[in-house]
C-alpha angles and dihedrals in degrees: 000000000000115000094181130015089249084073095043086052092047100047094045111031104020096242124151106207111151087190104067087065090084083063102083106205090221086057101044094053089045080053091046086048099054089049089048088055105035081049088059101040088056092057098047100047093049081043085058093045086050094063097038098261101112120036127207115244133202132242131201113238127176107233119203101007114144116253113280127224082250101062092033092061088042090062097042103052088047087050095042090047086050094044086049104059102021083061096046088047092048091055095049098022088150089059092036089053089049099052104015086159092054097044091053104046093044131103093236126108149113117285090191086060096047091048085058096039092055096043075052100047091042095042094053093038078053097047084041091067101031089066089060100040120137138213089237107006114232137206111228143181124251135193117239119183114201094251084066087070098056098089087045085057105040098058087037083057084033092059094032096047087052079049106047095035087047093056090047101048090060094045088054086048104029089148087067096037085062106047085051113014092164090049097046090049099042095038109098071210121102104034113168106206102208087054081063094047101056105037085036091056096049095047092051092042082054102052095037078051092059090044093062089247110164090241105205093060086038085062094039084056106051091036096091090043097046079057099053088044096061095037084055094047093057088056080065096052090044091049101045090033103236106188082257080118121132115245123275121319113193089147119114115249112261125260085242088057090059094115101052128067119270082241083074098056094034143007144180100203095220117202082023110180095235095069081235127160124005140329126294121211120242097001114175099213116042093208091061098039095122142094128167126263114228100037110242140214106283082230088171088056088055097056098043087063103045098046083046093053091036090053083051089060093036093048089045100050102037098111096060091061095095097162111078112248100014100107094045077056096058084039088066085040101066104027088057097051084036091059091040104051086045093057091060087082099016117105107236137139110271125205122222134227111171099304103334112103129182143140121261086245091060093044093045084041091050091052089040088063099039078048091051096053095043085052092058096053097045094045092046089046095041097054092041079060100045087050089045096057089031089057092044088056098053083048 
């Protein structure tokens, strides 16, 4: 496992570089995700405008007004809150290198080097809008085609999906919440996807809403590349070793299995980044010494390669999904039975009723796809309706 990409350098090209600790692998393949998804969704939503079904709106800006005291403070507080930690970095770079995560979410920097960061940040915001000032400022109308949107949307679904993933996670694992609150919040650890997807999704539908984005072809866009993304992202628990495993696998692998690795079938994710199972000889980083005994289904692997293989089938077949938010149906669809079928042999907390027990992934997969089918019916009824009093107008 690879728990940072200096390890993956240094394992598989044999280079030495202490800086790329600081880019945790887990991290790096959630980043490539975003820009997977917020790719695809470009393309769909200028393929729709294309054809007519998403039209371009138009915003009020204030052009050459001077810069506000609003705008001014705001500059100045991002650039102190950079000055301060780039500065106290650059003064202890080998410890920052070692616990990047540490060194961000604490409280330590350099308040020299705030105080310059924020007279930087404000000047340059002033000399910004000194360069476009007018002799009258005026307030004018711009285009804005529903693809612009897309990098709005994507760090809106970016901040609610920590959020949201964040919240579920510690309700799956309220035992743990409640021994360390301020941890669980703080820790980029311990991130439930489906938590992201939903409180990701509203907040993008909200915002799309308030944008005047016809809503049922927005979620058809983004629908093949939400797939790839997670698909992608799993890459990233399967690589760093997040605890996201399946349970034990002693099994041997099946005759029909012959042509693929044993890592395939099972795997002990040694150097896992959870410090989890038992030690490991002649490890070369004592906060990554463990694999697991017995070795466990590679349940990441497993759904990297199914949501890959599903946004093959979704991108493929996209322009015969005439009726608007269908396909973001079927998308709910598969990636529901996809994630249930996947929990039968995934480790995770159950919760109990009686004796019923089950995970909260199998209970939100098991409503995504009740969701999904009830999708496909409304959106089929609800267009039929839509060409019926469309076609007892034109007569």
């Amino acid at each position: 496992m690879y728990p940072s990409l200096y390890y993956a350098f240094r394992d598989l090209f044999g280079l030495d570089w202490p800086a790329m600790k600081m880019v945790q692998s887990f991290g790096f393949f959630v980043a490539i995700s975003f820009l997977f998804a917020a790719y695809f969704f470009t393309r769909e939503l200028k393929r729709k405008e294309q054809q007519g079904l998403v039209s371009p709106g138009t915003i009020k800006v204030l052009k050459g007004a001077t810069a506000t005291s609003a705008e001014l403070a705001t500059s100045a507080l991002i650039g102190f809150l950079l000055g301060y930690k780039i500065l106290f970095i650059a003064f202890n770079f080998t410890a920052f290198t070692e616990n990047t995560q540490g060194f961000l979410l604490s409280t330590q920097g350099n308040f020299i080097g705030g105080i310059f960061g924020a007279i930087i940040s404000a000047y340059l915001k002033y000399r910004e809008k000194e360069k476009e000032k007018l002799p009258k400022p005026e307030l004018v109308d711009e285009v804005m085609h529903p693809y612009q949107h897309v990098g709005t949307m994507t760090l809106i679904a970016a901040f609610a999906g920590l959020i949201g993933a964040k919240i579920f996670h510690n309700l799956e694992n309220w035992g743990d919440f409640i021994k360390d609150p301020i941890q669980a919040l703080i820790s980029f650890d311990g991130l439930t996807m489906y938590g992201g997807l939903i409180c990701g999704s509203a907040a993008v539908i909200y915002y799309a809403s308030k944008n005047k984005i016809a809503i049922p072809h927005l979620i058809d866009a983004c629908a093949p590349g939400l797939m790839l993304a997670y698909g992608t992202g799993r890459i990233g628990c399967h690589i760093a070793g997040d605890g996201d495993w399946g349970i034990a696998n002693i099994t041997p692998k099946p005759s029909w299995l012959s042509w693929a690795p044993d890592w395939l079938w099972s795997y002990d994710y040694a150097h896992n980044v959870n410090g989890v199972g038992e030690l490991l000889p002649n490890c070369y980083d004592s906060r990554y010494c463990y694999h697991l005994v017995p070795n466990v289904f590679p349940t990441p692997l497993y759904e990297s390669i199914m949501c890959i293989s599903l946004f093959l089938v979704l991108w493929l077949l996209r322009k015969r999904f005439t009726t608007p938010g269908v396909m973001f149906s079927v998308y709910l669809i598969l990636n529901g039975v996809e994630r249930f079928f996947i929990e039968l042999i995934r480790v995770n907390t159950k919760y109990e009723i009686g004796s019923f027990k089950f995970t909260q992934a199998e209970l939100i997969s098991s409503v995504l796809i009740i969701l999904g089918v009830t999708g496909v019916i409304y959106f089929r009824m609800r267009n039929r309706k839509i060409i019926s009093q469309t076609a007892s107008i034109d007569s």
